[in-house]
N, C-alpha and C positions, 0 to 999 in steps of 0.2 A: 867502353867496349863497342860499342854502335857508332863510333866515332870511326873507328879501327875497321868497323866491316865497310864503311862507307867509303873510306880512302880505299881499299883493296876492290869496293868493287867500282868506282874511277877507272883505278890503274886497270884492270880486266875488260873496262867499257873502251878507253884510249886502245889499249893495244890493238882489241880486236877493229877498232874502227879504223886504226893506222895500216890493215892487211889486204890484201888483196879480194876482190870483190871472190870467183871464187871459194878462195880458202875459208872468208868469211862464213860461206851456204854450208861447205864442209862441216866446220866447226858447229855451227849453229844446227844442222841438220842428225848430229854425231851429239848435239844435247839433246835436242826437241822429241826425235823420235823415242829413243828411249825414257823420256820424262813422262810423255804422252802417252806409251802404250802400257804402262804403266798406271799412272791414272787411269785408263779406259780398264784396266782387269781391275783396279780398287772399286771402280762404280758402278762396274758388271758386280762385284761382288756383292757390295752393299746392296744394290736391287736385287737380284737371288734371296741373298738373305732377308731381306725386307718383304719381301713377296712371299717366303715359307713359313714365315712368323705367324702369321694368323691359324695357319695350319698347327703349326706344332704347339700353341696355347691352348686350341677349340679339340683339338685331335683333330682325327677323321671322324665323317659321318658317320652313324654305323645305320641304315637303312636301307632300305630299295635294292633291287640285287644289283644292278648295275655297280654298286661301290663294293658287294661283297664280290661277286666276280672278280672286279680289278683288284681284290686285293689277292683272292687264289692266284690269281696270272692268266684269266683269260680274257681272251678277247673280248672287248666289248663292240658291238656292232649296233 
């Protein structure tokens, strides 16, 4: 099987290297970006999520009024 992806990806490495330098940036720019921004929202995500983690095992604090405030919805100043 690995035999099989290696030829096909040859043939994909030849062609595109047989193309014109533009069309080349096209193609390449028409994978990368979309591959890329992509990754960037999986790794946004896993940090959000990594970051909220400790919060939602510990809870909230329940002290000081400052955290009772923020949790009615007012302003804290």
């Amino acid at each position: 099987m690995f035999d099989g992806v290696a030829r096909w990806w040859d043939g994909c490495e030849l062609w595109l290297a047989q193309q014109w330098f533009p069309v080349q940036f096209v193609l390449v720019v028409a994978v990368l970006l979309p591959l890329c921004v992509g990754l960037t929202w999986l790794l946004r995500f896993g940090v959000d999520f990594a970051m909220t983690l400790p919060r939602r095992v510990r809870g909230t604090r329940a002290g000081g009024a400052e955290s009772q405030q923020a949790r009615r919805g007012r302003r804290v100043s």
